[in-house]
C-alpha positions in Angstrom: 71.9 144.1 109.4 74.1 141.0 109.0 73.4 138.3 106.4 73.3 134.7 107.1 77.0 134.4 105.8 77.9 136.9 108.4 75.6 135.8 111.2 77.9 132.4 110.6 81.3 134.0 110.8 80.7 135.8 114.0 79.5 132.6 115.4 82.4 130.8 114.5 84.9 133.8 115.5 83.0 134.1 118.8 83.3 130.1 119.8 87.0 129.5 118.3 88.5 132.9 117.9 89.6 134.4 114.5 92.8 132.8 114.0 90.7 129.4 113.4 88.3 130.9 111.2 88.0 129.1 108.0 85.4 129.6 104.9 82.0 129.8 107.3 80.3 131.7 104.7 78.9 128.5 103.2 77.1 126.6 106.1 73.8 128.4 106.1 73.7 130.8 103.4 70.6 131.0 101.4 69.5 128.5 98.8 67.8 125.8 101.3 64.9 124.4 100.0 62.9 121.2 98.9 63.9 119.2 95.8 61.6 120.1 93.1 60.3 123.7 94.5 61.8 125.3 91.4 65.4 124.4 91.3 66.2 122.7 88.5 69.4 121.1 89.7 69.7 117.6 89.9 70.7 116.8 93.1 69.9 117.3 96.3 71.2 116.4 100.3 69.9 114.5 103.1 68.7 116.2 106.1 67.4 113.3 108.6 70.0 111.2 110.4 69.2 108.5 108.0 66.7 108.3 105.2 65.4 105.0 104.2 65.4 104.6 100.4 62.1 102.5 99.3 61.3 100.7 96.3 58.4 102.7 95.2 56.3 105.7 97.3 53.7 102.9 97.7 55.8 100.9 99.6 56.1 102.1 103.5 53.8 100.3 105.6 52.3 102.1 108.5 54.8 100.9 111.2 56.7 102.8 108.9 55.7 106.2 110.3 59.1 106.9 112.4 60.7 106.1 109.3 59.5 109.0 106.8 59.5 112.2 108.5 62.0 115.4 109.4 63.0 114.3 112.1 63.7 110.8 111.2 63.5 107.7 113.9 65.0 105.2 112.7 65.9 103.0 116.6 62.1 103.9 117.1 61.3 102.4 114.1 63.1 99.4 114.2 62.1 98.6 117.7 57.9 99.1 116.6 58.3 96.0 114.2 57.2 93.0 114.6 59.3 90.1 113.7 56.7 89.3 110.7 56.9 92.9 110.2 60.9 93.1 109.5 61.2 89.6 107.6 58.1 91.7 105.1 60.6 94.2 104.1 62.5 91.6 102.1 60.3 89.2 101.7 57.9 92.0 100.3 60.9 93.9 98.8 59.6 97.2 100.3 63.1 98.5 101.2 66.3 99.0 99.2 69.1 100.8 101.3 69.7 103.9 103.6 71.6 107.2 102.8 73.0 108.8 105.7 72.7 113.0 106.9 74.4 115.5 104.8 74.7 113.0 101.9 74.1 114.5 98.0 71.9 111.9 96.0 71.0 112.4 92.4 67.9 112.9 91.9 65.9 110.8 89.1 62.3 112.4 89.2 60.0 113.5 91.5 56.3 111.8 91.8 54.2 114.3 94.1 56.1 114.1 97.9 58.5 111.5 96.7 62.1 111.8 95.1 63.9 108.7 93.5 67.1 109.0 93.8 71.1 107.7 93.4 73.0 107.3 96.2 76.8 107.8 95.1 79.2 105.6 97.9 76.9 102.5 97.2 78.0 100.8 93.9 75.5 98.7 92.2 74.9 97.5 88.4 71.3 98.7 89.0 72.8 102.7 87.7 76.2 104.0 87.4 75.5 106.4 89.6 74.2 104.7 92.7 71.9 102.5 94.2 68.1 103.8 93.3 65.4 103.6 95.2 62.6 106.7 96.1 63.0 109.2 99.5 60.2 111.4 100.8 61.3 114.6 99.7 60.7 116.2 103.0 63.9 114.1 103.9 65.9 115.8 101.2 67.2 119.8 101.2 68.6 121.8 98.0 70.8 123.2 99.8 73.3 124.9 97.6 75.4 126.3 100.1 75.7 123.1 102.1 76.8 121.3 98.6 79.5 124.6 97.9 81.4 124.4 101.2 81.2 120.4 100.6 83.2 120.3 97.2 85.8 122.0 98.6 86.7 121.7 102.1 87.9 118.7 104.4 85.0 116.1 105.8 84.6 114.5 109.3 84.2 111.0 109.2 81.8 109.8 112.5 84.4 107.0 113.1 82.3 105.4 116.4 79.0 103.9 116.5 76.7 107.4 116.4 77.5 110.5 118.0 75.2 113.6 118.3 75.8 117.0 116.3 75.8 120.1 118.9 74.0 123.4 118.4 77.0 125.3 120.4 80.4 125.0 121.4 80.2 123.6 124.3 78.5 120.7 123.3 75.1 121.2 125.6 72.6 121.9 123.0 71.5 118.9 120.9 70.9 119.2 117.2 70.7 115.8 116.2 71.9 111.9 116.4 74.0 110.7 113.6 75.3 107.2 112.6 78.5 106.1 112.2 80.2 106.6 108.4 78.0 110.2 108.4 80.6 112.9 106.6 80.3 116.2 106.9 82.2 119.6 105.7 84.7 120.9 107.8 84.7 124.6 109.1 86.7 125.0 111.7 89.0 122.9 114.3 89.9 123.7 117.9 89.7 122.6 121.7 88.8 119.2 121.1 85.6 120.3 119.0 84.8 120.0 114.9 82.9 122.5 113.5 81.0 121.8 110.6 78.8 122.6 108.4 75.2 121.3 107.8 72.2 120.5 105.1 70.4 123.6 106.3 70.6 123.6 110.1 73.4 126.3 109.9 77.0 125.8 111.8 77.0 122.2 114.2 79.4 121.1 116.4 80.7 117.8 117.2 83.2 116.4 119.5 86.8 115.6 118.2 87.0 112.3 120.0 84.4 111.2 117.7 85.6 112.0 114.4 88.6 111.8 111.7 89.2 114.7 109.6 89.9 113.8 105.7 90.4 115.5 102.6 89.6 112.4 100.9 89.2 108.4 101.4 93.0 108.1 100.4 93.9 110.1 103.3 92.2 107.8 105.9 94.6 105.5 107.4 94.3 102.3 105.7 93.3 99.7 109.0 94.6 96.2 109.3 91.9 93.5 108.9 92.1 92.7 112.6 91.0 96.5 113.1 88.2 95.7 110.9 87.0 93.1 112.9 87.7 95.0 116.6 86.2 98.1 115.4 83.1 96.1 113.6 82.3 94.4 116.9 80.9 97.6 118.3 78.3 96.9 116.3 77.4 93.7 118.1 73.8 93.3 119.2 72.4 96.1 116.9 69.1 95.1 114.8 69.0 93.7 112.0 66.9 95.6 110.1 66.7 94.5 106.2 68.1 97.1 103.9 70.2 99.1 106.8 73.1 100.3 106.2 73.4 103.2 109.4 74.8 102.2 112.7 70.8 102.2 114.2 70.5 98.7 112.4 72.0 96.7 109.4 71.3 94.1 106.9 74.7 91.9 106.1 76.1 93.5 103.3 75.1 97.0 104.8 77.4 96.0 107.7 80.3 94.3 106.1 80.3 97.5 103.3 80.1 100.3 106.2 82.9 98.7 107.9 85.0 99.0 104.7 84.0 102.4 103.7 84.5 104.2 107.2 88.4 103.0 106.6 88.6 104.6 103.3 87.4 101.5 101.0 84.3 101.5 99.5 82.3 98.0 98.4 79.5 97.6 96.4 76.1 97.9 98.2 75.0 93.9 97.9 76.5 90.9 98.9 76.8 89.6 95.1 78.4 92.7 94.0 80.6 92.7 96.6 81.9 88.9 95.6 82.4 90.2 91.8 84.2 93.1 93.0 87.4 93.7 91.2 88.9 95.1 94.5 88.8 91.4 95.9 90.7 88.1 95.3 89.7 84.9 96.2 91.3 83.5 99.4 91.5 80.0 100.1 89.4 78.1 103.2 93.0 77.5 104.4 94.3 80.8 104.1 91.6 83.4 106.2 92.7 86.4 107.9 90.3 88.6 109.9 89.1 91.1 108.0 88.2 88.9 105.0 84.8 88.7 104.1 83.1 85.1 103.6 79.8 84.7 100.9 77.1 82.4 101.1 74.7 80.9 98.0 75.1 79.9 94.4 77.0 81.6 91.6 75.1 84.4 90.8 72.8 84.2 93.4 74.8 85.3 96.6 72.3 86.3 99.6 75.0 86.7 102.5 78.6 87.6 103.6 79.9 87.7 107.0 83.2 89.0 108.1 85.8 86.3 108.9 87.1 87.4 112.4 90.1 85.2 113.2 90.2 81.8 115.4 87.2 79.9 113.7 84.6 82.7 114.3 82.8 85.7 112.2 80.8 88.2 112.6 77.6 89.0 110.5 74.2 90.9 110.2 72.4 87.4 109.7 68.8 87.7 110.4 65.7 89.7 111.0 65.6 87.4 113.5 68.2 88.4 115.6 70.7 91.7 116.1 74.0 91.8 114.6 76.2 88.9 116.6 79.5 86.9 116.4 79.4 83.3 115.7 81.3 80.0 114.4 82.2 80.2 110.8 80.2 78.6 108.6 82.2 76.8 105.6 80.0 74.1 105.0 76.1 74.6 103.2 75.8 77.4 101.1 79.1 79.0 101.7 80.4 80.2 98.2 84.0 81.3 99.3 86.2 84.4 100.4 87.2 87.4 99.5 90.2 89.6 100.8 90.3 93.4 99.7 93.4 94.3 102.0 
């Protein structure tokens, strides 16, 4: 009878041949499970394209449904909103940011089908190790396996907009959507497909074309701040969705931080973190290149940075009122200054 760890190797041998083969044994052998179920570890993975981290388990709404299941629907979500709807989730502080599939969070505690949780890749003074907020824990896997095979081999980095994991080779078989910045453990390369591994769903596949391979944020190629800004814009006319940080829908600093981190640079989660960041230094109103990012409010309270995108204009995630756009800079108001972390 072949185990799980087997069952995974002749998959992979079978769709790429042996000579490719490389450390399957990880991607769905046992040790799934829920956070809290009896493991006593303290952490635990995503398994929904993107889980919403909330302020408290009382705080989803119920347009919030689409939102807090396995599967996840975040584009159904945001587009069930109303406008008074999106502006409550800041206004009524029920949101806090978004963790993407396959990410490990520390967990915190658990309060009955809730887990708070740290997400590491999203700095914040709020705890050292990552912004906190509470996921439903049937969002969250303790997969051991998954977290084994991620400590040690390469990732893929979704370098476009979203593209969809494959249950086979030949990239027929839908598994699942995933948004841009998503990492996952490498398995196996060939024939313009990525196999990796997943948070309990087993072996997935997803086309090269969509992807960078990495052993670590230092190896991703370091972009020019014009890149930035052309790769950025495929974000334009996305929601705005307060607290986003996935390419389904951002809030500003969600967008200005993704674009940094899927180039191998990673902000602080909030606009007012990002402007104390020790990785930046002040550029002057005369002096902006694209790429640079632009803040807006009062020292200590920044509520909003855009990205300065060369010839007098920018592009920002300004409003729940409207989706993620390009626009004329604004350095009049409430504008605070610039940053540049090139």
């Amino acid at each position: 009878m072949r185990t799980p760890a087997r069952l995974a190797a002749a998959v992979i041998t079978a769709a790429f041949g042996a000579s490719v083969l490389a450390t399957p044994a990880q991607a769905d052998g046992p040790g799934g499970g829920r956070p809290g179920d009896g493991h006593s570890d303290d952490t635990a993975v995503v398994d929904v394209s993107v889980a919403t981290v909330w302020t408290s388990p009382d705080s989803p709404r119920p347009v919030d449904a689409p939102a807090l299941g396995d599967p996840a629907h975040p584009t159904r979500w945001a587009n069930a909103m109303t406008l008074a709807q999106k502006l409550d989730l800041s206004e009524s502080n029920v949101t806090q940011t978004q963790a993407l599939y396959g990410t490990e969070v520390h967990v915190l505690q658990r309060q009955g089908d809730w887990t708070e949780v740290a997400v590491p890749g999203q700095p914040t003074p709020k705890n050292d190790l990552g912004y906190p907020g509470w996921i439903p824990t049937t969002q969250l896997t303790t997969d051991r396996a998954y977290e084994a095979v991620a400590d040690r081999r390469p990732f893929a980095l979704v370098d476009e907009g979203n593209t969809t994991l494959f249950r086979d080779p030949a990239l027929r078989h839908r598994l699942l959507r995933v948004s841009t910045n998503t990492r996952l453990p490498v398995l196996a390369q060939a024939h313009g497909r990525v196999l990796v591994a997943t948070p309990g769903d087993g072996p997935a596949w997803l086309a090269a074309s969509a992807v960078g391979v990495y052993r670590s944020d230092a190896q991703i190629p370091k972009a020019t701040g014009a890149e930035l800004v052309r790769w950025g814009k495929q974000f334009l006319g996305r929601p705005y969705v307060w607290a986003g940080r996935s390419g389904f829908g951002f809030d500003c600093s969600g967008f200005t931080g993704t674009i940094y981190q899927t180039h191998g640079i990673t902000l602080p989660r909030d606009s007012g973190a990002q402007m104390d960041s020790p990785l930046g230094r002040t550029v002057a109103d005369s002096d902006l290149k694209p790429g640079d990012l632009l803040f807006y409010g009062t020292p200590g309270h920044i509520h909003h940075v855009a990205m300065y995108a060369g010839d007098g204009r920018m592009i920002e995630a300004y409003s729940s009122e409207e989706p993620v756009r390009e626009t004329a800079v604004r350095l009049g108001g409430d504008y605070a200054g610039a940053k540049r972390y090139l």
